[in-house]
C-alpha positions as a Markdown table, in Angstrom:
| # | Residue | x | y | z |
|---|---|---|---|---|
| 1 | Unk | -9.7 | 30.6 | 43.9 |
| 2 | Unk | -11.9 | 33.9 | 44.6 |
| 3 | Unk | -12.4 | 34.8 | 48.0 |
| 4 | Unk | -15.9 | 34.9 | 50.4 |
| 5 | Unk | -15.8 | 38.3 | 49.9 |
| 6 | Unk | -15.2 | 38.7 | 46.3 |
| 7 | Unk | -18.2 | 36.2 | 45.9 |
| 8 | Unk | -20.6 | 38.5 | 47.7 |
| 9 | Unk | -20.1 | 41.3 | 44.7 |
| 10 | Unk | -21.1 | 38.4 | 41.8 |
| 11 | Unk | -23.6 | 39.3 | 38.8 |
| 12 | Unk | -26.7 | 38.2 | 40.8 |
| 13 | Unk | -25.9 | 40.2 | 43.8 |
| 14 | Unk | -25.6 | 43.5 | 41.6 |
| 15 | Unk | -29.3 | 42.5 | 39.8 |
| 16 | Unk | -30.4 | 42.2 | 43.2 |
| 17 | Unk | -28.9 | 45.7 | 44.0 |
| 18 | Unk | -30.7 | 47.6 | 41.5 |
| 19 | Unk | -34.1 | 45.8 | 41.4 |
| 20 | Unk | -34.8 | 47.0 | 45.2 |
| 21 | Unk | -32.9 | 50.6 | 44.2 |
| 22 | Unk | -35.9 | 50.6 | 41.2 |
| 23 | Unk | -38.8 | 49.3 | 44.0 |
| 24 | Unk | -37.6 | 51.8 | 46.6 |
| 25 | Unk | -37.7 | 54.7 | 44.4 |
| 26 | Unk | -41.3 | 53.6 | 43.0 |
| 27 | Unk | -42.3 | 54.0 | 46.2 |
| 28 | Unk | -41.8 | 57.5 | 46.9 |
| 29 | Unk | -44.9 | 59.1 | 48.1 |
| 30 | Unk | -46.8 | 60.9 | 44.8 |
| 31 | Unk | -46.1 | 64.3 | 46.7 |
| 32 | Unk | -43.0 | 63.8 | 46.5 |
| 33 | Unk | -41.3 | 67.2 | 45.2 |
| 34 | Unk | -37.5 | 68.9 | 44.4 |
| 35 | Unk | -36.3 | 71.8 | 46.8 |
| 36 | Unk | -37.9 | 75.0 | 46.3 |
| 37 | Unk | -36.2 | 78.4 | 45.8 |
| 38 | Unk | -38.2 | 80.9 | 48.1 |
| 39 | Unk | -38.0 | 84.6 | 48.7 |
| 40 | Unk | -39.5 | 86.3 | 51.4 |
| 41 | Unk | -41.5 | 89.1 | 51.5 |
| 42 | Unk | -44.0 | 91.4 | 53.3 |
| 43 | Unk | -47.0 | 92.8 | 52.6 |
| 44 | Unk | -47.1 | 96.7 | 53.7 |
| 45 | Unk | -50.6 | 98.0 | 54.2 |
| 46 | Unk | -50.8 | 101.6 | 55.1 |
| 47 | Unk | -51.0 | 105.1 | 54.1 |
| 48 | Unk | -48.0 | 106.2 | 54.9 |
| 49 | Unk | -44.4 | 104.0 | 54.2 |
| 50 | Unk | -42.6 | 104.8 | 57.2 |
| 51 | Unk | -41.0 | 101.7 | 58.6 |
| 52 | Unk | -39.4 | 102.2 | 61.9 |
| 53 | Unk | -35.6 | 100.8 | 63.2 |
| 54 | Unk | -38.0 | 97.9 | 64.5 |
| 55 | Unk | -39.4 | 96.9 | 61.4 |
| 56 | Unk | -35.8 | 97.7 | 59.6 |
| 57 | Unk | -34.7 | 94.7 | 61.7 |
| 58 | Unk | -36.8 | 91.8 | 60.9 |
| 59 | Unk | -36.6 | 92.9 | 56.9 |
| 60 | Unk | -32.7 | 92.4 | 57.2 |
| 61 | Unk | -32.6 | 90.0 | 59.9 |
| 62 | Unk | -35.4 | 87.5 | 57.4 |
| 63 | Unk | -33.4 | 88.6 | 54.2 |
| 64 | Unk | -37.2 | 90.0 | 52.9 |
| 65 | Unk | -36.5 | 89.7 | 49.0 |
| 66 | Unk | -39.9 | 91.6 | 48.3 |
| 67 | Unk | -42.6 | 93.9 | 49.7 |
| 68 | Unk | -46.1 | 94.4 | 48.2 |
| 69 | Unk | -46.9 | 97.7 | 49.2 |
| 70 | Unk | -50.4 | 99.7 | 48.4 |
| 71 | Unk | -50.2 | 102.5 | 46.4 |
| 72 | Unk | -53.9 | 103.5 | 46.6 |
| 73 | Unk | -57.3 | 102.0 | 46.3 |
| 74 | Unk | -60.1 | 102.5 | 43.0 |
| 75 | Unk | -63.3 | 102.8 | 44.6 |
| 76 | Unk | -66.9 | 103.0 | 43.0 |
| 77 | Unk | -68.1 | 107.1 | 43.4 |
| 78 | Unk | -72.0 | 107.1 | 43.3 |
| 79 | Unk | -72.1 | 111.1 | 43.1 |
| 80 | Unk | -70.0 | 111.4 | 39.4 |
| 81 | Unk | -70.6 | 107.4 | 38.6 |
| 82 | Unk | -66.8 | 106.7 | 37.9 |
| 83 | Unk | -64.2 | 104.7 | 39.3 |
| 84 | Unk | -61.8 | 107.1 | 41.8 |
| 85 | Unk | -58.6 | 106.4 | 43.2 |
| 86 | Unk | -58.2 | 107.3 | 46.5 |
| 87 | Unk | -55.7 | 106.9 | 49.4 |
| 88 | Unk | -52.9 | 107.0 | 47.6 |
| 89 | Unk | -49.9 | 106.6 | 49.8 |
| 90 | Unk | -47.3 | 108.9 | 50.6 |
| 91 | Unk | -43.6 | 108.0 | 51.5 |
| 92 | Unk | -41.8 | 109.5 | 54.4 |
| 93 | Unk | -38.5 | 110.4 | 55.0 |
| 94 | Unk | -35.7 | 107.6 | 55.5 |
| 95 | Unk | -38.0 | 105.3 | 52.7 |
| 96 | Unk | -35.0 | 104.2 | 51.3 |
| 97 | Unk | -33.4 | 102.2 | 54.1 |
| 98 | Unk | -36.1 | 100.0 | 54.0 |
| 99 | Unk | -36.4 | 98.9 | 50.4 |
| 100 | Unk | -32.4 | 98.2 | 49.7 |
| 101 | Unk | -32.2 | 95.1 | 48.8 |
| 102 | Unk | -36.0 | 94.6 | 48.2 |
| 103 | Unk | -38.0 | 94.3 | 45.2 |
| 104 | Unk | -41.1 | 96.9 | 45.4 |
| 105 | Unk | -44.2 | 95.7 | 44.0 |
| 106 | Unk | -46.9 | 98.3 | 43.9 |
| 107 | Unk | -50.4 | 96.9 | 44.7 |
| 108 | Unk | -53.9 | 98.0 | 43.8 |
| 109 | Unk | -56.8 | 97.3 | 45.6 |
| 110 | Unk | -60.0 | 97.9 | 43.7 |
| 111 | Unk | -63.3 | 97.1 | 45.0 |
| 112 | Unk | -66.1 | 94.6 | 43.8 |
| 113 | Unk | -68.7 | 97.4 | 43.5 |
| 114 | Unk | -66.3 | 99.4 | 41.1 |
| 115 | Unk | -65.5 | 96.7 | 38.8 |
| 116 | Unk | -69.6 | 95.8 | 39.1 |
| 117 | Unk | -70.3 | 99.5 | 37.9 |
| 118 | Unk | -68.0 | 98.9 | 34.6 |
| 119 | Unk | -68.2 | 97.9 | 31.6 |
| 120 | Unk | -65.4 | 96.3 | 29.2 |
| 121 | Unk | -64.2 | 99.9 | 27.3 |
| 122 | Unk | -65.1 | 101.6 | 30.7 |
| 123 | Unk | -63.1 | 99.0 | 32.2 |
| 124 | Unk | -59.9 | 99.9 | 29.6 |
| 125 | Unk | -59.7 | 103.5 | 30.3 |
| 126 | Unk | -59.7 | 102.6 | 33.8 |
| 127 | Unk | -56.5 | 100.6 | 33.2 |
| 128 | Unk | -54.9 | 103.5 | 31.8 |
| 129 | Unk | -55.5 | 105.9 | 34.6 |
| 130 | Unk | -54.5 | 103.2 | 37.2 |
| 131 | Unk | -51.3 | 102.6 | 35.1 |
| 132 | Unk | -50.4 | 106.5 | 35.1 |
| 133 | Unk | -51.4 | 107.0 | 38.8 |
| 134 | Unk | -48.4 | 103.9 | 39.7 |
| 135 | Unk | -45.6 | 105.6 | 37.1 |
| 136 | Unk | -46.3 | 109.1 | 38.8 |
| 137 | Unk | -46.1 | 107.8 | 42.1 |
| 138 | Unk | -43.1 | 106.1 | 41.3 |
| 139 | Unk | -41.3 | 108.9 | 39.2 |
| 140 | Unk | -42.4 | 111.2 | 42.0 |
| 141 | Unk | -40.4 | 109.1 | 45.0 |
| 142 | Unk | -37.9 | 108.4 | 42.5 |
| 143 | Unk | -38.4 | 104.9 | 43.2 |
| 144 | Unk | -36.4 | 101.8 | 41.4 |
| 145 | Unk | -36.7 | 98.6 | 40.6 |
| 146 | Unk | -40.4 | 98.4 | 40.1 |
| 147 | Unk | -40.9 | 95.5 | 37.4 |
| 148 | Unk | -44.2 | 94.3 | 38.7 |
| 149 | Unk | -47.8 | 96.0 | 39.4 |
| 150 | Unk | -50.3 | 93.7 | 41.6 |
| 151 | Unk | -53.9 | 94.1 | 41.1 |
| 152 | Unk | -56.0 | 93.1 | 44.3 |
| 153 | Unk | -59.7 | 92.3 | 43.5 |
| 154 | Unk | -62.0 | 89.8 | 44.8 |
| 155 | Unk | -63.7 | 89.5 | 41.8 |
| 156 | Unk | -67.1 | 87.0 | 40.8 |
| 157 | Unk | -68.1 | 85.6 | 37.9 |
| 158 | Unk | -70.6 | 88.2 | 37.3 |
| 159 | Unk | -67.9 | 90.9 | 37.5 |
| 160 | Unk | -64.8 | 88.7 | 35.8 |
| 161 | Unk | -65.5 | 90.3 | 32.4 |
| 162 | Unk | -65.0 | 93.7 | 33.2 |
| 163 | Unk | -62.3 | 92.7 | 35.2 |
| 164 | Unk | -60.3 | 90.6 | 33.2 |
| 165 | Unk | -60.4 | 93.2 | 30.5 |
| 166 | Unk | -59.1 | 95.7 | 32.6 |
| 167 | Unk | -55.8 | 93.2 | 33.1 |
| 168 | Unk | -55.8 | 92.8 | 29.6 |
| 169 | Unk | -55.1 | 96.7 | 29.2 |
| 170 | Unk | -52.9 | 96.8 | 31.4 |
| 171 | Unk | -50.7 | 94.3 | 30.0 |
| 172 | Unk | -51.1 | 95.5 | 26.7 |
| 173 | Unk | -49.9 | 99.4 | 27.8 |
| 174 | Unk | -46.4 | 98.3 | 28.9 |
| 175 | Unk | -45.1 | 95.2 | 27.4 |
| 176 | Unk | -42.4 | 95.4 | 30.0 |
| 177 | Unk | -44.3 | 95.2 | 33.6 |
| 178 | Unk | -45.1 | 91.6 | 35.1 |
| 179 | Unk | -49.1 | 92.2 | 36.0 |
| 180 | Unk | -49.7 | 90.0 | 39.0 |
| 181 | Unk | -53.2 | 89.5 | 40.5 |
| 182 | Unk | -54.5 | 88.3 | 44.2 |
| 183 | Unk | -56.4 | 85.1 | 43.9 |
| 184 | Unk | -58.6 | 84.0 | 46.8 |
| 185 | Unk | -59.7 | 80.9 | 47.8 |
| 186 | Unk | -63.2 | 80.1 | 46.5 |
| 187 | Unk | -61.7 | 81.2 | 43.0 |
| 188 | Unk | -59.6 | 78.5 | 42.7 |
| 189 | Unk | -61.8 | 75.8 | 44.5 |
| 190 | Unk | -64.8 | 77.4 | 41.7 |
| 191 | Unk | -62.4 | 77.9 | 39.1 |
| 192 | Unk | -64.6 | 77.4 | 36.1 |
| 193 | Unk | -67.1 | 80.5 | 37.6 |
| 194 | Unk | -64.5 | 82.6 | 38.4 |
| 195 | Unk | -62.2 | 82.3 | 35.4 |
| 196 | Unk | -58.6 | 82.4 | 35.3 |
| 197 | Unk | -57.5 | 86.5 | 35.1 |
| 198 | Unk | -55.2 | 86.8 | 32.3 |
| 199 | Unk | -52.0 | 88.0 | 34.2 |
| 200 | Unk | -48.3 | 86.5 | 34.3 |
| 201 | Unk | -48.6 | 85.0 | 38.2 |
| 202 | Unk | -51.4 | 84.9 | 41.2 |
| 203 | Unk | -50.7 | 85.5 | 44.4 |
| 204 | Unk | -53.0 | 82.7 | 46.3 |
| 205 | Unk | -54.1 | 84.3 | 49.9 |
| 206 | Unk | -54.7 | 81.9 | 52.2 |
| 207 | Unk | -56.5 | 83.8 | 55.0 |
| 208 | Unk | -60.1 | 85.4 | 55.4 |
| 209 | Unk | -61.5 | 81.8 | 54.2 |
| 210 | Unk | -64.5 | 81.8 | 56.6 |
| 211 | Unk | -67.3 | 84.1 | 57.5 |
| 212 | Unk | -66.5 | 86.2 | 60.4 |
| 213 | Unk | -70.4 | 87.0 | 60.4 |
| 214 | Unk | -71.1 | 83.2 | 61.2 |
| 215 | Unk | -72.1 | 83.2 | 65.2 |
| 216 | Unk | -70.7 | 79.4 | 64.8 |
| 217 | Unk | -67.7 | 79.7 | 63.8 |
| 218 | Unk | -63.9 | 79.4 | 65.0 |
| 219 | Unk | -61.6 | 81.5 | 63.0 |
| 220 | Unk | -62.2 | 83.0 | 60.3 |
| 221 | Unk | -58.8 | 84.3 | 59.4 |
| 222 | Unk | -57.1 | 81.1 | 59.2 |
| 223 | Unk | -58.4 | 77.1 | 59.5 |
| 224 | Unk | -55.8 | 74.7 | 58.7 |
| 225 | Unk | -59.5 | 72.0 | 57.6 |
| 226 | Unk | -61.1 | 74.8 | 55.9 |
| 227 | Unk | -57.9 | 75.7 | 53.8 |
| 228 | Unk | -58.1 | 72.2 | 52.8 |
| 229 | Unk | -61.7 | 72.1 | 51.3 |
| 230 | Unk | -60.7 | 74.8 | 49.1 |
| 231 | Unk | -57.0 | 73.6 | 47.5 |
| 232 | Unk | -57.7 | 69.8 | 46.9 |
| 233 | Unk | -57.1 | 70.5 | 43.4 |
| 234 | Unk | -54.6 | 73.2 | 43.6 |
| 235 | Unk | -52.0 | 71.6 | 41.7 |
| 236 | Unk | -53.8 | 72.2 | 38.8 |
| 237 | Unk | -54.2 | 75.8 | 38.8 |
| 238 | Unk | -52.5 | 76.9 | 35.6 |
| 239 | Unk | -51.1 | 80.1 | 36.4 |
| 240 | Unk | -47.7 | 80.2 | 38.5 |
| 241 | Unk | -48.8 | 81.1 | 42.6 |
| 242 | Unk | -47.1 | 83.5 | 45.0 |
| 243 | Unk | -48.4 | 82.2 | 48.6 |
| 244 | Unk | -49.7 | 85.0 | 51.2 |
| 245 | Unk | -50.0 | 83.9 | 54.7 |
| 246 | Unk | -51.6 | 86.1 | 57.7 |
| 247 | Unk | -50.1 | 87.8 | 60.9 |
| 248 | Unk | -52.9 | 89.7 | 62.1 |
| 249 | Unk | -55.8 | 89.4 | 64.4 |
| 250 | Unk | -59.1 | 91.0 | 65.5 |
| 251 | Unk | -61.9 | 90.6 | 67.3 |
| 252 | Unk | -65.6 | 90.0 | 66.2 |
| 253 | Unk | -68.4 | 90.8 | 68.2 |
| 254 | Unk | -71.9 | 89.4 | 68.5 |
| 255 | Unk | -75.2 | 91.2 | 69.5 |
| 256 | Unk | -78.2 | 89.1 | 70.2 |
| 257 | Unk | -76.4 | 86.4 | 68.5 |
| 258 | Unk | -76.1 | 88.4 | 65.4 |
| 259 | Unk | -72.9 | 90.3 | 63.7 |
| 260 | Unk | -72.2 | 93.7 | 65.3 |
| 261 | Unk | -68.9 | 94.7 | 64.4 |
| 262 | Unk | -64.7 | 94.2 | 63.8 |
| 263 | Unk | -62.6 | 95.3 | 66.9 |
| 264 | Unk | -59.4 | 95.9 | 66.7 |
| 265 | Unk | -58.4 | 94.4 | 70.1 |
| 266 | Unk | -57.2 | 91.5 | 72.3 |
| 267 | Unk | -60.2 | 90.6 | 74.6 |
| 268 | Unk | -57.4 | 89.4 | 76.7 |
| 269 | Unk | -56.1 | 92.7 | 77.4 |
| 270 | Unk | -59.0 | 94.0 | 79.1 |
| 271 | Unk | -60.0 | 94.1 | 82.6 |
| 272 | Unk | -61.1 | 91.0 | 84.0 |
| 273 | Unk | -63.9 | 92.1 | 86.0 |
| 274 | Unk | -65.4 | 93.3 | 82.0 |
| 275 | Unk | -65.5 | 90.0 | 80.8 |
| 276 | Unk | -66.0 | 86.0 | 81.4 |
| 277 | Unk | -64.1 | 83.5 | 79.0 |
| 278 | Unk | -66.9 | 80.9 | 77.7 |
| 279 | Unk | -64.4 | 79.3 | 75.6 |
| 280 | Unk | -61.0 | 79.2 | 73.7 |
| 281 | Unk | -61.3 | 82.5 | 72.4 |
| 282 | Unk | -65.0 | 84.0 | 73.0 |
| 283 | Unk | -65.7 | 85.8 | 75.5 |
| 284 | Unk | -68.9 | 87.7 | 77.2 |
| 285 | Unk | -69.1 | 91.0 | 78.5 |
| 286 | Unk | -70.2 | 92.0 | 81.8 |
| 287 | Unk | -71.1 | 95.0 | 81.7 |
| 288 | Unk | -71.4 | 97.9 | 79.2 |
| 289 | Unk | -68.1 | 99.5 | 77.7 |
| 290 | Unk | -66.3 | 101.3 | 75.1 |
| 291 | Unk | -64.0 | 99.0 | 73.2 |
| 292 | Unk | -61.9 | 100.5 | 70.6 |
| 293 | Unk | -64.4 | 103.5 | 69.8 |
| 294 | Unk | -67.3 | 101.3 | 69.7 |
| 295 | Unk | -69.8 | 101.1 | 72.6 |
| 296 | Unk | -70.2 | 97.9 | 73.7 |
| 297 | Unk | -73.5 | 95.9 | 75.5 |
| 298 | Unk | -73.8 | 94.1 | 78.5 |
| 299 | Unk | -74.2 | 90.3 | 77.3 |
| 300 | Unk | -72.2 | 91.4 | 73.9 |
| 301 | Unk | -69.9 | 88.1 | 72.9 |
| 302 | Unk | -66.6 | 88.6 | 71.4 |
| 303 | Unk | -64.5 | 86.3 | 69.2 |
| 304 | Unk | -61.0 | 86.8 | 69.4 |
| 305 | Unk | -59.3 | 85.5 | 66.1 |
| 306 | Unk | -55.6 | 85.2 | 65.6 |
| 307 | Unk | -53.2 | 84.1 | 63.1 |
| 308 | Unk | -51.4 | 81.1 | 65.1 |
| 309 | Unk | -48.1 | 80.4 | 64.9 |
| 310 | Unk | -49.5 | 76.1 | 64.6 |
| 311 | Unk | -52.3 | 77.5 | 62.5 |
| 312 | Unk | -49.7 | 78.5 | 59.7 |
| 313 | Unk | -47.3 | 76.0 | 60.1 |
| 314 | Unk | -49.9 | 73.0 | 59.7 |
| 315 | Unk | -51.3 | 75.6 | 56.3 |
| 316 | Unk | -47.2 | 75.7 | 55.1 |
| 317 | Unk | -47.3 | 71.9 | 55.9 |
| 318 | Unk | -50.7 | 71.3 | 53.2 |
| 319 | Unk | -49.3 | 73.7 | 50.6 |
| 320 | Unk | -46.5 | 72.7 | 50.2 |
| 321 | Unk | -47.8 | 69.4 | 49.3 |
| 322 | Unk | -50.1 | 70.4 | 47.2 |
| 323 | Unk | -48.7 | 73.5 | 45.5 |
| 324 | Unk | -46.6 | 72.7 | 42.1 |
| 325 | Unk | -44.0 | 75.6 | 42.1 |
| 326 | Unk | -40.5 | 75.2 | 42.6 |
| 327 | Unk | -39.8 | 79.0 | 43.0 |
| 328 | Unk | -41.8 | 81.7 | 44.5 |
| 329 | Unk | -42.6 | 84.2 | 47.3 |
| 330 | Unk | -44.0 | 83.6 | 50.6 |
| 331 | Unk | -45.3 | 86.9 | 52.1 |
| 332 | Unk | -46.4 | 87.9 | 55.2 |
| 333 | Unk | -49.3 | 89.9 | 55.8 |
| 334 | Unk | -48.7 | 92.6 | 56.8 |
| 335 | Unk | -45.5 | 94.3 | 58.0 |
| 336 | Unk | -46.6 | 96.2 | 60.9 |
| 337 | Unk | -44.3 | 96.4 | 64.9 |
| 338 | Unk | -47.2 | 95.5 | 67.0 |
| 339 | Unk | -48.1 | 92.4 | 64.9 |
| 340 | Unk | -44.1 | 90.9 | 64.2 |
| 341 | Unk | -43.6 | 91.5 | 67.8 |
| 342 | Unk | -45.7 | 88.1 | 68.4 |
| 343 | Unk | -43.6 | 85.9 | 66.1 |
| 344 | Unk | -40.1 | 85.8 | 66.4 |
| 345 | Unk | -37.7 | 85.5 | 63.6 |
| 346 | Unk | -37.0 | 81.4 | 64.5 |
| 347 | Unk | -40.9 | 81.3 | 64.1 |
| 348 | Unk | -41.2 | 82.4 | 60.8 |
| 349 | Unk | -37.8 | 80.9 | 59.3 |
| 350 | Unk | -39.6 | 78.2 | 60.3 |
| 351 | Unk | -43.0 | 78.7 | 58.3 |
| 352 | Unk | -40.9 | 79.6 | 55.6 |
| 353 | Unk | -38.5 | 76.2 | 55.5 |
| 354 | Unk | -42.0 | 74.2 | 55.2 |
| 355 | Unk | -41.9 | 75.6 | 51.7 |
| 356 | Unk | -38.4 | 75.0 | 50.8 |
């Protein structure tokens, strides 16, 4: 004679067992997705590579995997008509600390007019030059481990052709080098205008997605509602996606209710007898004064706009719902003391487990 208990484990109790095991995992929510495997890494955004002990810190204290770092811009010359690379960056002494460990990717920024003034074979020979410009900065620092060249260009549909060639080149001239490219916002929300750059991986950047020049709006750096008109179909974008999030801040200022200026400043700083707070973060000046260089009006409005801590965290929280790769790099932009003294290391371990 079986037992109570033994009868609790019989044939219909185990067909029981795994129809609700097969409901309950139908259920899952369709964004349901594995763990990811995330690297961190920096953006670095000057002309001269000279981290200090300060910045040493956070790289080895976040274990940064990665650091994007400009190696010059190609700008548009009107006097000889020709693309030009300038502001190519020089390394100081000590450079070395800062990159064990770290996989250096060399980034260049090229401008919208440049790429406008090309043509496809114009646009080839560019690629070349750009290519030998990164080896010889490279060879000349004796720097290792580069297996990736970035190529930063808010490019249009009416200057993708030029553009995409130049990419081609480039991964035609060296087989061996990853060719990544920045993608913004609007080009993946307008994806069949823009085009899809022919390179190995994007890196999406998920800032600057409003414009600062509107009177009317509230941050233009980052905007957890704005991000989200833009990626609804991100999931779809076909090429692989690094994810850049923001740091930095600045101030925008308004003349007669018109765009004036960008201000490197924290209205919140200044004197309080130079300004009245109308709202969250705009404020009006009081009187005339000189604000980073710039002369300033009486009755001049500024916009302070920052890259919150919840700002980013409620972007992390969208992404990661929405973005389709299980291994990438989250980078910060940009590696700088004065900006990664207003997040702690707990905050941005914590931006970067949203992701994971």
């Amino acid at each position: 004679m079986r037992s109570r208990r033994q009868q609790t484990f019989g044939p219909h109790r185990i067909c029981f067992f795994f129809i609700v095991s097969a409901f309950l995992f139908s259920c899952q929510p369709r964004n349901y997705r594995p763990q990811r495997q995330i690297t961190p890494a920096f953006y670095y955004w000057k002309s001269v590579y000279a981290p200090g002990p300060y910045e040493l810190s956070r790289i080895r204290e976040l274990q940064v995997g990665a650091q994007y770092i400009k190696f010059f811009d190609v700008a548009w010359n009107p006097v000889r008509k020709q693309a030009q690379p300038i502001a190519a960056i020089r390394f100081a002494n000590g450079y070395q600390d800062a990159l064990k460990n770290c996989q250096l990717v060399p980034v260049v920024f090229i401008t919208n007019e440049c790429i406008r003034n090309l043509d496809t074979i114009s646009a080839r020979l560019l690629a070349s030059r750009i290519l030998q410009l990164v080896l010889d900065i490279r060879n000349g620092y004796d720097l290792k481990h580069v297996t990736e060249l970035q190529i930063d260009c808010d490019w249009t549909a009416g200057t993708r052709e030029p553009y995409f060639a130049l990419l081609d080149e480039l991964k035609k001239l060296d087989t061996n080098l990853i060719i990544s490219a920045t993608i913004r916002l609007h080009q993946v929300k307008q994806v069949q205008r823009a085009g899809i750059p022919p390179v190995h991986r994007g890196l999406l950047m998920c800032y600057n997605m409003g414009d600062m020049r509107d009177p009317s709006g509230r941050n233009s750096i980052l905007d957890p509602e704005e991000l989200k008109k833009y990626l609804g179909k991100l999931h779809l974008y076909p090429l692989p996606l690094d994810i850049a999030l923001p740091l930095f801040d600045w101030t925008v200022l308004f003349r007669n209710g018109k765009y004036a200026g960008l201000l490197k400043l924290n209205p919140g700083d200044l004197p309080v007898s130079a300004l009245k707070k109308i709202s969250t973060n705009r404020y009006l000046l009081l009187k005339d004064t000189a604000l980073s260089g710039f002369a300033c009006r009486k009755n001049d409005e500024l916009r302070y706009e920052a890259s919150n801590l919840e700002d980013i965290l409620l972007a992390g929280d969208y992404l990661s719902q929405t973005w389709k790769d299980t291994s990438a790099r989250i980078s910060f932009f940009h590696m700088d003391s004065l900006i990664l003294q207003k997040y702690s290391n707990h905050d941005l371990k914590i931006v970067l487990d949203r992701f994971r």
